[in-house]
VOGU-3710 file (C-alpha; in Angstrom, 3 decimals, decimal comma):
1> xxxxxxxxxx> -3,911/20,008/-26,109  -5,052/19,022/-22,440  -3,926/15,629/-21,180  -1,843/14,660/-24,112  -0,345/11,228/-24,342  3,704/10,841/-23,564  3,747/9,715/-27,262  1,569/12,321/-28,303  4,211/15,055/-26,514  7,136/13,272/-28,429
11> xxxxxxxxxx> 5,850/13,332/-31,981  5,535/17,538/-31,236  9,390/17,536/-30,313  10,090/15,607/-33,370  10,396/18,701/-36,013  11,979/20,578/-32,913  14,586/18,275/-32,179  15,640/17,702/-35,714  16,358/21,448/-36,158  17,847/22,050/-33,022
21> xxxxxxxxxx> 20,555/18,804/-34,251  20,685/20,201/-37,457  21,989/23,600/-35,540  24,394/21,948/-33,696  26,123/19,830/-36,244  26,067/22,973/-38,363  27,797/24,870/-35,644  29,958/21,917/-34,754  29,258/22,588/-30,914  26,767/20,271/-28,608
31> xxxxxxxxxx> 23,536/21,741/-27,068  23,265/22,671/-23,952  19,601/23,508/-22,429  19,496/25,808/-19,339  16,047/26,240/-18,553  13,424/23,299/-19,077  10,354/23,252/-16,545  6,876/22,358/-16,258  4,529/23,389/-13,804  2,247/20,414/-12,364
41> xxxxxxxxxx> -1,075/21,970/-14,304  -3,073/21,269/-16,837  -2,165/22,741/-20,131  1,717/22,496/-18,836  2,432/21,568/-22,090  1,079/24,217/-24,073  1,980/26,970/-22,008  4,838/25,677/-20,450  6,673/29,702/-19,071  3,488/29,886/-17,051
51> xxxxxxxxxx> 0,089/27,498/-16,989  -2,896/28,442/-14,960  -4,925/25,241/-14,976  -5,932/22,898/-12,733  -3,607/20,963/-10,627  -2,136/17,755/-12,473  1,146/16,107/-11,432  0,267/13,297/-14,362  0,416/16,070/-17,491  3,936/17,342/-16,008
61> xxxxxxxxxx> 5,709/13,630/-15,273  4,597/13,089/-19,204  5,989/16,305/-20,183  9,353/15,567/-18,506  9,018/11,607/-19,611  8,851/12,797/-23,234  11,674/15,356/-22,926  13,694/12,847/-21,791  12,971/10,104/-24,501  13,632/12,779/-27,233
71> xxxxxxxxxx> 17,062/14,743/-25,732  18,423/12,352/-23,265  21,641/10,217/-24,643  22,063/12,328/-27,464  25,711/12,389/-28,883  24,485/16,285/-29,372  23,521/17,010/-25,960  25,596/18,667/-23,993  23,721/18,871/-21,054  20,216/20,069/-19,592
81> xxxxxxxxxx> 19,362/22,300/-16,611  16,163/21,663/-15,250  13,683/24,261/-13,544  13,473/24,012/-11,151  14,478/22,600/-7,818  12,981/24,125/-4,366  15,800/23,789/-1,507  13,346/22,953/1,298  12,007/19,394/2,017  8,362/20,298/2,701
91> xxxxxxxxxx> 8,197/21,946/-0,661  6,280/20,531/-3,431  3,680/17,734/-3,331  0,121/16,863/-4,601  -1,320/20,240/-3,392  1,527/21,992/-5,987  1,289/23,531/-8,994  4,587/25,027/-9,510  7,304/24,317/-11,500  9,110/22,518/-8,719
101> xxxxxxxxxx> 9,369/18,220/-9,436  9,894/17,799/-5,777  7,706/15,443/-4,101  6,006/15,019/-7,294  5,871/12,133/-9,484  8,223/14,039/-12,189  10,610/13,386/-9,111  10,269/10,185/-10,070  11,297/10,111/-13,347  14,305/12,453/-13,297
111> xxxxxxxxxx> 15,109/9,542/-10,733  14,582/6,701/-12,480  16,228/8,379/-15,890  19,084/10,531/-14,238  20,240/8,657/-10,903  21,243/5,564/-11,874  18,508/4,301/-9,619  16,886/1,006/-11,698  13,844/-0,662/-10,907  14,550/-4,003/-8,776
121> xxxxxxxxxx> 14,512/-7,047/-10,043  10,904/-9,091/-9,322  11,028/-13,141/-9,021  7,518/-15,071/-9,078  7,821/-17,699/-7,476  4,323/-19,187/-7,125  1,177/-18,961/-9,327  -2,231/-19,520/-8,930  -4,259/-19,708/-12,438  -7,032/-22,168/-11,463
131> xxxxxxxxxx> -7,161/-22,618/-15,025  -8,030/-26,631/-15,146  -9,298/-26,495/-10,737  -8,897/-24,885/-6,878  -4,938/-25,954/-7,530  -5,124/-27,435/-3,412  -7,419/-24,275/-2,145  -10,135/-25,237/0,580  -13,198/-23,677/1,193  -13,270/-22,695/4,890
141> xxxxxxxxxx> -16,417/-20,431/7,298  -17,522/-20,166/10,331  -20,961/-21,410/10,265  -21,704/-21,053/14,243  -21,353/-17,120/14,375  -21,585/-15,994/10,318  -23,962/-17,222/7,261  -21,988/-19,721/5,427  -21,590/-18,269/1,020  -22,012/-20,092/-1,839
151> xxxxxxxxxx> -18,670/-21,240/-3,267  -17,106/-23,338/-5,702  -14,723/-23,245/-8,962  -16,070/-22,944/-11,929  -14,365/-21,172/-15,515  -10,662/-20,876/-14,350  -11,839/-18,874/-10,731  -12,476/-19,573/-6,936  -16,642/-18,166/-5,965  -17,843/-16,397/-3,030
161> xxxxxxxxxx> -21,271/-16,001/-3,221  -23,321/-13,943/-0,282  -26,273/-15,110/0,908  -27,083/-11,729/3,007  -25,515/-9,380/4,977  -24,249/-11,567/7,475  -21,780/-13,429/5,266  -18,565/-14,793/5,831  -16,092/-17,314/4,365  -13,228/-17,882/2,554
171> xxxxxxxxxx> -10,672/-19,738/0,350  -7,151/-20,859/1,651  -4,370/-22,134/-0,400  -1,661/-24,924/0,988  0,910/-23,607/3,207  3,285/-24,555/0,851  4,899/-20,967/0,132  8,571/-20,763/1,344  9,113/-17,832/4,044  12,882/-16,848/2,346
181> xxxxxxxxxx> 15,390/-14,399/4,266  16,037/-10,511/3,436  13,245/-10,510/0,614  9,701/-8,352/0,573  6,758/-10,402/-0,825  3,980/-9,289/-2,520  1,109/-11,463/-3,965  -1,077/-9,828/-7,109  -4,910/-10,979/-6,670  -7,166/-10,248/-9,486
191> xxxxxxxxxx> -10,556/-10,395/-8,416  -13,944/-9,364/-10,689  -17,448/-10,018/-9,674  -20,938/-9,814/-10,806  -22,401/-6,982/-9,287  -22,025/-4,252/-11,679  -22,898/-1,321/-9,158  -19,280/-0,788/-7,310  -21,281/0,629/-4,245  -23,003/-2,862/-3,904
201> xxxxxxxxxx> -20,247/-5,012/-4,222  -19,703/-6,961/-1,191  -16,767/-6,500/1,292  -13,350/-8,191/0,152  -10,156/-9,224/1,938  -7,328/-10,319/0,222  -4,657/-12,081/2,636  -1,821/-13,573/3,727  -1,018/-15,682/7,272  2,415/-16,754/8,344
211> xxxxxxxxxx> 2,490/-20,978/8,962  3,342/-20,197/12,022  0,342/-17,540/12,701  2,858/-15,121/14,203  1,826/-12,471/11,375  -0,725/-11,556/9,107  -1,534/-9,068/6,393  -4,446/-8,098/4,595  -6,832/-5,883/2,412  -9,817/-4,187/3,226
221> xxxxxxxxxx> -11,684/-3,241/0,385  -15,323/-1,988/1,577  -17,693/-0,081/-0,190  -19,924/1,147/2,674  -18,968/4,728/2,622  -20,072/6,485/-0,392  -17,108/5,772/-2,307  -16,601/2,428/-3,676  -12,914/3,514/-6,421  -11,623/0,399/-4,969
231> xxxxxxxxxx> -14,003/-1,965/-5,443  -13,806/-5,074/-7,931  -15,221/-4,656/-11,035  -16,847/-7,303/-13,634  -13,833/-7,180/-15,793  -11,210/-8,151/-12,782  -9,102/-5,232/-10,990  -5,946/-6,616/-9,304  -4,892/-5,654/-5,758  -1,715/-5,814/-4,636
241> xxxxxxxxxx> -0,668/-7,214/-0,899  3,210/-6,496/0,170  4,625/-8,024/3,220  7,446/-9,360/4,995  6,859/-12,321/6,827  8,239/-13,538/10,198  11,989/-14,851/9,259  12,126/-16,280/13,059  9,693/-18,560/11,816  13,043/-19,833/8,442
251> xxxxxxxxxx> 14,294/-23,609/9,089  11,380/-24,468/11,862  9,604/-27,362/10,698  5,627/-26,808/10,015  6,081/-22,756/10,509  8,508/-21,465/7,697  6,013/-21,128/4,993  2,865/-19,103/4,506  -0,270/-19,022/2,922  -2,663/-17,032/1,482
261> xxxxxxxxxx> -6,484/-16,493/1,818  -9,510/-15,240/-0,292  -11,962/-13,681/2,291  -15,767/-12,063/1,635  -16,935/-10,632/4,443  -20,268/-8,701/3,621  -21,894/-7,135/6,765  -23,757/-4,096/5,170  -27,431/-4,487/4,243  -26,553/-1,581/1,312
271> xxxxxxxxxx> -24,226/-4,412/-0,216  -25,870/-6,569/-2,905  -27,016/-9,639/-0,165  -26,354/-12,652/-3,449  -23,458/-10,820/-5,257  -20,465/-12,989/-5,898  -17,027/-12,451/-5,664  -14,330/-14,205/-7,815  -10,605/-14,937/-7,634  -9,027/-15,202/-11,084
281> xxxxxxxxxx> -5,486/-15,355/-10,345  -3,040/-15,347/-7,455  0,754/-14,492/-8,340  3,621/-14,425/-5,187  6,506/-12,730/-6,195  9,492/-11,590/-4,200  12,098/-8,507/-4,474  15,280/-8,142/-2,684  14,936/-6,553/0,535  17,326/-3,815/-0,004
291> xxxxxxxxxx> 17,244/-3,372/-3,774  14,176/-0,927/-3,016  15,352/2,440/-1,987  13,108/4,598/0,392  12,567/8,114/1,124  11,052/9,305/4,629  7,485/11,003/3,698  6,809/11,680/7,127  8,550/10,426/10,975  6,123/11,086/14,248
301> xxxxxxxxxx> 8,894/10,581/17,507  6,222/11,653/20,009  8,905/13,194/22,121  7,182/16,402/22,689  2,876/15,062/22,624  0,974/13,226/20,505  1,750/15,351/17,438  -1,818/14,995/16,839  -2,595/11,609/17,140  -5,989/10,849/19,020
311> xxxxxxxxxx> -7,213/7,482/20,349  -10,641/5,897/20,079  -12,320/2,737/20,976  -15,830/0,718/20,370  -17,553/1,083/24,079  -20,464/-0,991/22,757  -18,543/-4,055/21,887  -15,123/-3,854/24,002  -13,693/-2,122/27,152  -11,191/1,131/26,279
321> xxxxxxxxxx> -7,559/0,356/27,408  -6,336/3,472/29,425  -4,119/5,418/27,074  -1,206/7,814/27,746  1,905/9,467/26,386  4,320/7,836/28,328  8,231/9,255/28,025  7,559/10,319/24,524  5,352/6,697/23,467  2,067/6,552/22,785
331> xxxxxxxxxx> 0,756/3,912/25,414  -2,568/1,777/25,745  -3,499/-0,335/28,755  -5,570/-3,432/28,359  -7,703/-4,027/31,854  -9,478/-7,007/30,954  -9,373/-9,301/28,284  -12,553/-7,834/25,979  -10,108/-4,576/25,571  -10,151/-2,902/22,077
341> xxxxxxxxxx> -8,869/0,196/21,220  -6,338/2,711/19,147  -4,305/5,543/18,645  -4,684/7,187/15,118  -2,954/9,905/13,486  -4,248/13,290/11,908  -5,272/12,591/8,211  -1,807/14,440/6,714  0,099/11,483/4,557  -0,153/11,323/1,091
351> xxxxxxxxxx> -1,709/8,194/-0,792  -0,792/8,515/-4,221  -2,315/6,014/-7,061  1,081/3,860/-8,277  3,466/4,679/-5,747  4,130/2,341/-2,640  4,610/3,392/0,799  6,444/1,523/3,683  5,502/2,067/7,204  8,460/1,127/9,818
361> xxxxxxxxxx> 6,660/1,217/13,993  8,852/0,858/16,243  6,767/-1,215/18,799  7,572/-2,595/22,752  5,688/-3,673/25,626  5,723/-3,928/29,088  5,501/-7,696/29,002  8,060/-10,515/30,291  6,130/-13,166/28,399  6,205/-12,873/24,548
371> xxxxxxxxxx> 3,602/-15,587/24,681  0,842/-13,430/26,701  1,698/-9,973/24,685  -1,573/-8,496/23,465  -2,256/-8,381/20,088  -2,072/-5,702/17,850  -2,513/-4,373/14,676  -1,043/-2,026/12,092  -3,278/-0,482/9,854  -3,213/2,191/7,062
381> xxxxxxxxxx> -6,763/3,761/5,885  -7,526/6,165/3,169  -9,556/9,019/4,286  -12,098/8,023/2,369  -12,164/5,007/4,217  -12,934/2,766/1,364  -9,877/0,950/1,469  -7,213/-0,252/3,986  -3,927/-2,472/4,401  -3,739/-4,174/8,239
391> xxxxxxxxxx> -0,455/-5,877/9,220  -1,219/-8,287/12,172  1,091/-9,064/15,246  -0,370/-12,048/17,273  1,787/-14,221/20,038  1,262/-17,522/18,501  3,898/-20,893/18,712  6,819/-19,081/20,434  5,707/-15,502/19,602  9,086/-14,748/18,354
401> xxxxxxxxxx> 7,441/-11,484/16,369  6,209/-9,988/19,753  7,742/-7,723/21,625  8,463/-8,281/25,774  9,633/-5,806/27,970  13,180/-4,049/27,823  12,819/-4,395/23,963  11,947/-2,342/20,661  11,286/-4,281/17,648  10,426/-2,748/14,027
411> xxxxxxxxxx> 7,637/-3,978/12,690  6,974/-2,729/8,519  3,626/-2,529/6,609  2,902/-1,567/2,660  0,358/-0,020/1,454  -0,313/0,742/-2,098  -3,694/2,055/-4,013  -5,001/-0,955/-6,532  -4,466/-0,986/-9,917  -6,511/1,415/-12,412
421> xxxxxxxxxx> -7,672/3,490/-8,933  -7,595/7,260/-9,580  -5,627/8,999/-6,581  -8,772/9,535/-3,995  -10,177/12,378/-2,626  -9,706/13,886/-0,434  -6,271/12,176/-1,484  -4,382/10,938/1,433  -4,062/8,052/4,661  -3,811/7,923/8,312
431> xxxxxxxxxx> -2,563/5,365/10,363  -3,714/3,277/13,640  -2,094/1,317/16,344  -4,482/-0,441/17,520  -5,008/-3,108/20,926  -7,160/-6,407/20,669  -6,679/-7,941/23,958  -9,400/-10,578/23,218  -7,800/-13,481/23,331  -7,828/-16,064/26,191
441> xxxxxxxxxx> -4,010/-16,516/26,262  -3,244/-12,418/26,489  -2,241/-11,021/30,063  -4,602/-8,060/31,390  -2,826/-5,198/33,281  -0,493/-5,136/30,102  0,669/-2,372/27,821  1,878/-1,719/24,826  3,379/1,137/23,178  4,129/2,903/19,629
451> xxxxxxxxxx> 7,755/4,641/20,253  8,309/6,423/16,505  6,666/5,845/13,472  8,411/6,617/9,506  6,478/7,032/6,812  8,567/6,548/3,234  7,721/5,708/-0,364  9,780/3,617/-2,703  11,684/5,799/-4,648  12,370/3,198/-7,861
461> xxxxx> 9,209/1,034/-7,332  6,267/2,210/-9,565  3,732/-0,439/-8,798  2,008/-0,613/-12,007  4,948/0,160/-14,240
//
């Protein structure tokens, strides 16, 4: 059948497997299998020499999931050969419907079953339930510039309510979370509301701010462009936030923690103008640093162009920086200090449902004071634009996390679909670098500049798994 279940697959081996066992004892000699494949189509399964269905990399990670739990470990097993294997990095992928596994999410599983390669450990360490009340969370908006929402807690969540489509506010926890060494964070926000049209749901931002407001990270989750996958639903969808905050910032009193925030930003008259947004459930856990193991997706050096990356601005708000490739970095210029602009790449990276992908730019500036380095931002889009993940650089109390001349610092951002999204389409990201010199303590006349960017995905981190 199409789209069978993993379980489904097994129970058809069953009868197979017990006569190929009964064969082997028989013959006193182990099994050895030398050809097992599946293409990455539909009807994989049923047709597995040669399928000509649609492309689906789910049907052949089951097929090769439910091989596995029937043959693998077998005291009868000698041994299995799979097909097959294509030499060349580039082969493979989501566009793929051959029998190779490589960049595929079978990949995966021959990984996480053959290599040795375990899934690393996860430690909560804070929890947010708001079962009996806001647990020490504060309403906070900016009432001079933005309508101020409804809000309150009521039935074991945290309200946002719109009042029209100039809305902003938000919900901030205690800085009471412990910024620890050599450990990537992530926080799990489950969020519903009560606007049962996903299109009309009003703009969310789940986030995160370093104590010390050196860093940030955040969410995006808008539903202004035709496609709203992302979007809460009335049932609760969780979204998950990874990030590694500032460790400069470990053993200085009043900036070594972090905290996190609960933002509705709706700005779109074709948003639902009373529609309220809820917070169920907050959940901080961290993973050792290097238990995660990473593959390069994609690395853009810029030694030889812009290997397609193009910059834009917004002339009707903010002056353009002057941009350049300057010895093999992609550089922007901030004149004044109402400068806004960015560099973004061709829409060619994946952006797989499940999998999570680390982002490592390698950042400097031509700056002698960290304090009056522009800010900038990191940010990951789908192409469909109807979700993002922004990673925040801002020289705040020291600016330890910005970069002055003579220096290259790394600076990594995660992005990962949320839970129960299909992979979109047209299935894939781009990234920006962008400039916000609008801050009164920035210099003007300053630059900075994006000197390589690598693209990976975790390799034994299934995010939903």
């Amino acid at each position: 059948k199409l789209d069978p279940t993993v379980a489904e697959l097994e129970q058809a081996w069953q009868p197979i497997a017990q006569q190929i066992k009964e064969f082997s004892e028989e013959n006193n000699k182990k099994i050895l299998f030398t050809e097992i494949g599946y293409q990455s189509v539909d009807g994989t399964n049923i047709h597995p020499w040669y399928s000509t269905g649609a492309i689906d990399l789910n049907e052949q990670a089951d097929a090769y999931n439910a091989f596995l739990n029937i043959y693998n470990d077998k005291n009868w097993v000698q041994g299995i050969v799979w097909w097959n294997w294509e030499a060349w990095g580039d082969q493979g992928g989501p566009a793929d419907s051959d029998f190779t596994t490589r960049n595929k999410p079978a990949e995966l599983v021959i990984r996480e079953r053959w290599a040795g390669i375990n899934r690393p450990p996860i430690t909560v360490i804070q929890t947010y339930s708001f079962e009996s009340g806001s647990e020490g969370w504060v309403f906070n908006s900016v009432p001079g510039f933005f309508s101020v929402p409804g809000s309150g807690w009521a039935n074991g969540s945290l309200r946002l309510t719109s009042v029209d489509a100039n809305t902003f506010g938000f919900w901030a926890s205690p800085s009471e979370i412990q910024i620890l060494a050599d450990k990537l964070y992530f926080v799990r926000y489950k969020v519903s509301t009560d606007e049962s049209d996903p299109a009309r749901v009003p703009q969310i931002r789940p986030r995160y701010n370093a104590q010390s407001e050196q860093k940030a990270a955040y969410l995006v989750v808008p539903t202004a462009y035709g496609q709203a996958s992302a979007a809460p639903t009335v049932d609760g969808r969780n979204y998950y936030l990874f990030f590694k905050p500032p460790e400069s910032s470990i053993g200085k009193a009043g900036m070594d923690k972090l905290y996190l925030s609960f933002d509705l930003t709706n700005f779109d008259v074709s948003d639902n103008p009373t529609a309220s947004v809820f917070l169920q459930e907050a959940e901080v856990s961290t993973i050792e640093t290097s238990s995660v193991i990473f593959r390069e997706v994609k690395r853009y050096t810029f030694d030889y162009g812009e290997e397609g990356w193009a910059h834009f601005g917004a002339p009707s708000a903010f002056n353009e920086p002057s941009y350049s490739n300057y010895n093999g970095m992609l550089k922007m210029t901030a004149n004044d200090k109402n400068t806004f602009g960015f560099w973004r790449s061709p829409n060619e990276l994946p952006a797989e449902s499940g999998k999570l992908y680390r982002l490592r730019f390698k950042v400097s500036s031509d700056v002698a004071d960290r304090e009056k380095v522009p800010q900038f931002r990191l940010r990951v889009n789908l192409f469909s634009e109807e979700y993002a993940s922004v990673e925040l650089v801002t020289s705040n109390n020291g600016a330890e996390s910005s970069p002055i001349n003579g220096e290259v610092k790394e600076y990594e951002s995660y992005f990962t679909l949320p839970e129960n999204t299909p992979t979109p389409s047209p299935a894939g990201m781009y990234v920006s670098f962008d400039l916000v010199n609008i801050g009164v303590d920035e210099q003007a006349d300053t630059s900075i500049m994006l000197d390589e960017l690598i693209v990976e995905e975790a390799v034994n981190l299934t995010v939903f798994k």
